[in-house]
NUBABA-232213 format. One record per residue (C-alpha): residue in three letters; y, x, z. Coordinates in Angstrom, 1 decimal. Layout:
residues N
Ala	Y	X	Z
...
//
This chain:
residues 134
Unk	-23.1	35.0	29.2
Unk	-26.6	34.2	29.2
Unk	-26.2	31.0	27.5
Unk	-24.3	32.6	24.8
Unk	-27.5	35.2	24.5
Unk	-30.5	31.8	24.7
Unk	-28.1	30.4	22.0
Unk	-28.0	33.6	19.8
Unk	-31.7	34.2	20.4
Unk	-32.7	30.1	19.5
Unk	-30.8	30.2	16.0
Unk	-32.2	33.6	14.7
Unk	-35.6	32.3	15.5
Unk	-34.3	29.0	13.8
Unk	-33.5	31.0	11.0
Unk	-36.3	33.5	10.7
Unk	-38.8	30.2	11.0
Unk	-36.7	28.6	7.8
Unk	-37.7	31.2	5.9
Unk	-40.9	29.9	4.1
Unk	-38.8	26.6	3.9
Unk	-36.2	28.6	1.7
Unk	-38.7	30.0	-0.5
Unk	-40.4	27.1	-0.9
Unk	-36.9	25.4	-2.3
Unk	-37.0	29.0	-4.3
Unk	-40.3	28.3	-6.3
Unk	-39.3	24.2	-6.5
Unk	-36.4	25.5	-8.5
Unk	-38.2	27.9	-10.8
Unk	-40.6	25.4	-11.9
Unk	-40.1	23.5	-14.9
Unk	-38.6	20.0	-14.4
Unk	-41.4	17.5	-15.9
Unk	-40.1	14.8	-18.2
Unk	-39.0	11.4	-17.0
Unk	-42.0	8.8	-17.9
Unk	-41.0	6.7	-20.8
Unk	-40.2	2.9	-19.4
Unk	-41.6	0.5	-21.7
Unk	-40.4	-3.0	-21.6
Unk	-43.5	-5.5	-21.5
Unk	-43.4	-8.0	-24.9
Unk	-41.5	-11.1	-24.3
Unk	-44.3	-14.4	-25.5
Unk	-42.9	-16.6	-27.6
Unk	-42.7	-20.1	-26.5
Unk	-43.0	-23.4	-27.9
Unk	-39.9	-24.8	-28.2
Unk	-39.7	-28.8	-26.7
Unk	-38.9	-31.9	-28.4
Unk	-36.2	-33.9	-26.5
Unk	-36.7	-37.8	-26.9
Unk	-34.1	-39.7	-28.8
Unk	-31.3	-41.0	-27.4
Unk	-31.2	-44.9	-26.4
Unk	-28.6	-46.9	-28.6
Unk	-25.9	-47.8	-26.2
Unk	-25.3	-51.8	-25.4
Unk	-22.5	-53.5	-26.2
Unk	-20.6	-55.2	-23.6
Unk	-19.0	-58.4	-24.4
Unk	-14.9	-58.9	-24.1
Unk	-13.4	-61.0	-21.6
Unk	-9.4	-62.1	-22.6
Unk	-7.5	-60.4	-19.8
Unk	-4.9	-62.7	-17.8
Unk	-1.3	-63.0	-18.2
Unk	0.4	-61.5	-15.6
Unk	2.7	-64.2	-14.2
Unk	6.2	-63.9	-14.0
Unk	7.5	-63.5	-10.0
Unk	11.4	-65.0	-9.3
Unk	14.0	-61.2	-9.0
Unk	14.8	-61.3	-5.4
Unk	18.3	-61.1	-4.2
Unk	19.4	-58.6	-1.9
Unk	22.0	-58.3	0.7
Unk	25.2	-57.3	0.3
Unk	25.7	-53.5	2.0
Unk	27.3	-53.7	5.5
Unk	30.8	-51.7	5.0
Unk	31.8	-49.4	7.5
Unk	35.3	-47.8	8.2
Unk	36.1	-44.2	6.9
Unk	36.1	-42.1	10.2
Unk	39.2	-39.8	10.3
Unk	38.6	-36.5	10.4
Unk	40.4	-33.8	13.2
Unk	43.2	-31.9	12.0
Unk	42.3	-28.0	11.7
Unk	44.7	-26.3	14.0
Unk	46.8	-23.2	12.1
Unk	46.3	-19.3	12.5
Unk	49.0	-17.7	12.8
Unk	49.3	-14.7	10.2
Unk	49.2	-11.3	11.4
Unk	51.0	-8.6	9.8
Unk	48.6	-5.8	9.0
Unk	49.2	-1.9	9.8
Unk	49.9	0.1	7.2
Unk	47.4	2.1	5.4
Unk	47.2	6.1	6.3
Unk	48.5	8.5	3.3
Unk	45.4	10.4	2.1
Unk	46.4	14.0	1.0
Unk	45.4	14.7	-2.7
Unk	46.0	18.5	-2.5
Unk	43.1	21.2	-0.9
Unk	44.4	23.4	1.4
Unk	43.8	26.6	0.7
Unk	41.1	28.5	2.6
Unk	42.0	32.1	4.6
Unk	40.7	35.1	2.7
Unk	37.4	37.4	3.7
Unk	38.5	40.9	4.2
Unk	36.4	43.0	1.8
Unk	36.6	46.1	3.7
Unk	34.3	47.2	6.3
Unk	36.8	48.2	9.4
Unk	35.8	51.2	10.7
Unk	34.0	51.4	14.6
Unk	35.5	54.2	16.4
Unk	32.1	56.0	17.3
Unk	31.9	56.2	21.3
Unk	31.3	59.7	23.1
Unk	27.7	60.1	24.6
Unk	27.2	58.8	28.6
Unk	27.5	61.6	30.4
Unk	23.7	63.1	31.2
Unk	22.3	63.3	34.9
Unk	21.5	66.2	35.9
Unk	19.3	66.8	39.2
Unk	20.8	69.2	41.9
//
């Protein structure tokens, strides 16, 4: 309990201290908001523009005739080895299985019991019998 009361105490002197801070923020917002300085972009010099040298003339190389490619014998390859056609395993046979017949489905709603609309009536029961004290 008595930290609840050094708590209570320490934020309504927080409070009552922020006052001059609040009406300081007050009299900031009443003034008149001074116009943003103009920004002025500083003058770009002009340069002198460069002179770029010529271009050297380009040499000529001289041509060489290029050499015939010779012509190499076709090499002969070997015939293929053949090998013998493996037999394949005979699959063995499933036997067929007769399949149940399918269940009837019945196309016809059966029709639901009715709701009584009638409220039956309750019999009303007589009262317990009181207790009385001889």
């Amino acid at each position: 309990m008595a930290m609840h009361c050094i708590t209570v105490s320490l934020v309504l002197a927080l409070s009552l201290l922020s006052m001059d801070v609040t009406l300081a923020g007050r009299h900031l917002l009443d003034t008149p908001a001074a116009p943003p300085p103009a920004l002025t972009l500083p003058q770009i010099p002009s340069l002198p523009k460069p002179t770029l040298p010529p271009l050297p003339a380009m040499p000529t190389l001289p041509t060489t005739p290029l050499p015939s490619v010779p012509t190499l014998p076709k090499p002969t390859l070997p015939p293929l080895p053949s090998l013998p056609n493996p037999t394949l395993p005979t699959i063995p046979t499933i036997p067929q299985l007769a399949l149940p017949p399918l269940p009837t489905i019945p196309t016809t709603i059966p029709s639901f019991p009715t709701i009584p609309t009638t409220i039956p009536t309750v019999p009303f029961l007589s009262p317990p019998p009181s207790t009385t004290s001889p």
